[in-house]
N, C-alpha and C positions, 0 to 999 in steps of 0.2 A: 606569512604566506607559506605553505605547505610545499613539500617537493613536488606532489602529485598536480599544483596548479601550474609547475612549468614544465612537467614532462608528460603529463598524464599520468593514465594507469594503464595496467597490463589489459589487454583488452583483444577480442575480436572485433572485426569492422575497422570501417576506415573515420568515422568521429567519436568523440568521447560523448558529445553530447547528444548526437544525433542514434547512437548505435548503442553504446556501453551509456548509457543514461538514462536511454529507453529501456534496456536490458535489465535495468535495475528498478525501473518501475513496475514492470509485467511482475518479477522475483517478487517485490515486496506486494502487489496487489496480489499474488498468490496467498504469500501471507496472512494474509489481512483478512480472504474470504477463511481459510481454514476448513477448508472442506472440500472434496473432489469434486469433478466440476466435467462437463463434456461441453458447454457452447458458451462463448462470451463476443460480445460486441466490439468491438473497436473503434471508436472515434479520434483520429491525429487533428492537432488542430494547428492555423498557422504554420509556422516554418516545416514542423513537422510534416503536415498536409503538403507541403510543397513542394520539398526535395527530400521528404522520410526516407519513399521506397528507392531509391536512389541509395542513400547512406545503408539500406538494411534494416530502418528504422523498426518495420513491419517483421522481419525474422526477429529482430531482437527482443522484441515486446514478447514473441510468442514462444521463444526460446525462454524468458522470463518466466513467462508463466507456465512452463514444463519442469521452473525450477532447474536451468542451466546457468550459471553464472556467467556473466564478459569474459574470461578469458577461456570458455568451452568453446572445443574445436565444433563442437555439435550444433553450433549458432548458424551457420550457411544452409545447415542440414534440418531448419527446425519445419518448414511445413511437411514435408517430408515427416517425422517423429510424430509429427501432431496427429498427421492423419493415419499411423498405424497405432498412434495413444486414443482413437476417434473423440478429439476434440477438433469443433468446427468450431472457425472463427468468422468474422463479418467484417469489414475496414469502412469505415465510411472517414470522408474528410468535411474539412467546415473552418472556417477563416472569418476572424471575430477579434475588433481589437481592445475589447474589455477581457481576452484569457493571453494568456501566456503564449508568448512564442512556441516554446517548446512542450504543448501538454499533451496528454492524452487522458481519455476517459475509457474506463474497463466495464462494463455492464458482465456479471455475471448473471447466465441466465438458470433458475429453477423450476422451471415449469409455466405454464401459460400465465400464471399471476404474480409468479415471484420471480424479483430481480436483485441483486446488489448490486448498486455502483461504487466504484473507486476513480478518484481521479487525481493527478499524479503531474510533475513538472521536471524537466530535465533541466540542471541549472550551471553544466559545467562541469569538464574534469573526469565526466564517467559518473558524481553525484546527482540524485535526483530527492524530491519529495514528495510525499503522499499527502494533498490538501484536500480533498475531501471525502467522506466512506460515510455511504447510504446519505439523509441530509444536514450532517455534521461536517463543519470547517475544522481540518484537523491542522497540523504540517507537525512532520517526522520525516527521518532519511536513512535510519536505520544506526545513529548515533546510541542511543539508549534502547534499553528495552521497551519498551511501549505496553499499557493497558487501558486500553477504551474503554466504557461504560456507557450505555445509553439505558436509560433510568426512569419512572415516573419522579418529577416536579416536584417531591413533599418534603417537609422539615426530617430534618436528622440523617439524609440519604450522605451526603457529606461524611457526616460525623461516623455513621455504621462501615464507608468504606476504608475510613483512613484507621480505622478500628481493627477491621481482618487482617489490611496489610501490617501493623503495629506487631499485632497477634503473632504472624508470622517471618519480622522482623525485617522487611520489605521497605527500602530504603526513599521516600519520593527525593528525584531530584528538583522534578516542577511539573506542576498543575496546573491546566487551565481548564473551565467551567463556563457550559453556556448553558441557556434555556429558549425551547418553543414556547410560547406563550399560548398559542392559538392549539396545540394538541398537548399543552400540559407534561410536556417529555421536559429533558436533559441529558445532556450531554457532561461528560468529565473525559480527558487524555493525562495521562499522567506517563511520565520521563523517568523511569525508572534505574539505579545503580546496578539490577541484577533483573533476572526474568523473576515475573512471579512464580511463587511454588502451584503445583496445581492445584494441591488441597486448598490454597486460599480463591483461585479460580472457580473450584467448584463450592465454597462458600458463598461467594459473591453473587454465585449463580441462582442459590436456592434462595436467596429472598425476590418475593415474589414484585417489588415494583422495580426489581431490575431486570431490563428486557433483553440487553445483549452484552456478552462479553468479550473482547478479543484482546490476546495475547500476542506479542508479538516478540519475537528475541532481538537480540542485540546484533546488528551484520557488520561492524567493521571487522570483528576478527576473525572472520571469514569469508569474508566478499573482496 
């Protein structure tokens, strides 16, 4: 057991999981899109949907996604920020007992045809995790560094990625790999010792049946 599971963490708001756990999803679904951004969606679900706005749940998500940490005074103050940063946001709630008490889902929006979702779980303590980005089942909390790859289906995709990172001595701690059968895609997350370099990201990037890359740093030793 951790100190932080019997005192918490340093946080604004008045729950760890309701406020600093939201707070830490919005941050990491920022992450995740890697890109500026002006409208995303919000869906709280269950407990969240029920007593969120109450906890703050709603600042804190959006405080997140401004890139504010849990212990920023600037959390009370976030729609406030947001709408002189003009990013609009959208709340919608929904209560479903096949998700998670505590989730939420992020839709970033790109223009009339284009969306990215994230969707993300508060599990305690001020910790959260990020379970699914666009339609890949991931989970990550910001333990490791993190490199997603979404990929065409063919032999040797595997074998060319664990090749770049070798290349440039890029430690995996662990892997997991899935596959669409029906669009021929895949999926790989890898848990990495260190961020990747960027030169192996923009490696990664130029072959052509790899569709998407994201990078993500390591948050415990500054979050």
């Amino acid at each position: 057991m951790a100190i932080f599971d019997i005192i918490g963490p340093v946080m604004i708001g008045p729950s760890s999981s309701h406020t600093a756990g939201a707070n830490r999803i919005g941050y990491m679904a920022a992450l995740c899109y890697g890109s500026p951004f002006h409208s995303v969606e919000i869906k709280l679900y269950n407990s969240f949907a029920s007593t969120g706005f109450g906890h703050g749940t709603d600042r804190a998500i959006v405080a997140g996604l401004l890139g504010f940490k849990m212990d920023d005074e600037r959390i009370p103050h976030a729609f406030e920020i947001a709408k002189k940063r003009h990013l609009s946001y959208n709340f919608r709630k929904s209560y479903k007992r096949d998700h998670h008490p505590n989730e939420v889902r992020i839709v970033f929006n790109r223009g009339s045809n284009h969306s990215f979702l994230i969707r993300g779980v508060s599990i305690g303590a001020g910790k959260a995790k990020i379970t699914q980005v666009q339609d890949d089942d991931v989970e990550f909390g910001g333990d490791h560094a993190i490199l997603l790859l979404n990929y065409q289906d063919i032999t040797g995709m595997i074998g060319f990625i664990g090749g770049v990172l070798g290349k440039y001595k890029v430690n995996v701690a662990y892997m997991k790999s899935s596959r669409n059968a029906l669009i021929g895609t895949a999926m790989a997350m890898l848990k990495l010792d260190e961020e990747c370099p960027q030169d192996a990201i923009e490696e990664l990037k130029r072959h052509s049946d790899i569709h998407r890359v994201i990078s993500i740093r390591k948050l415990n030793n500054e979050y």
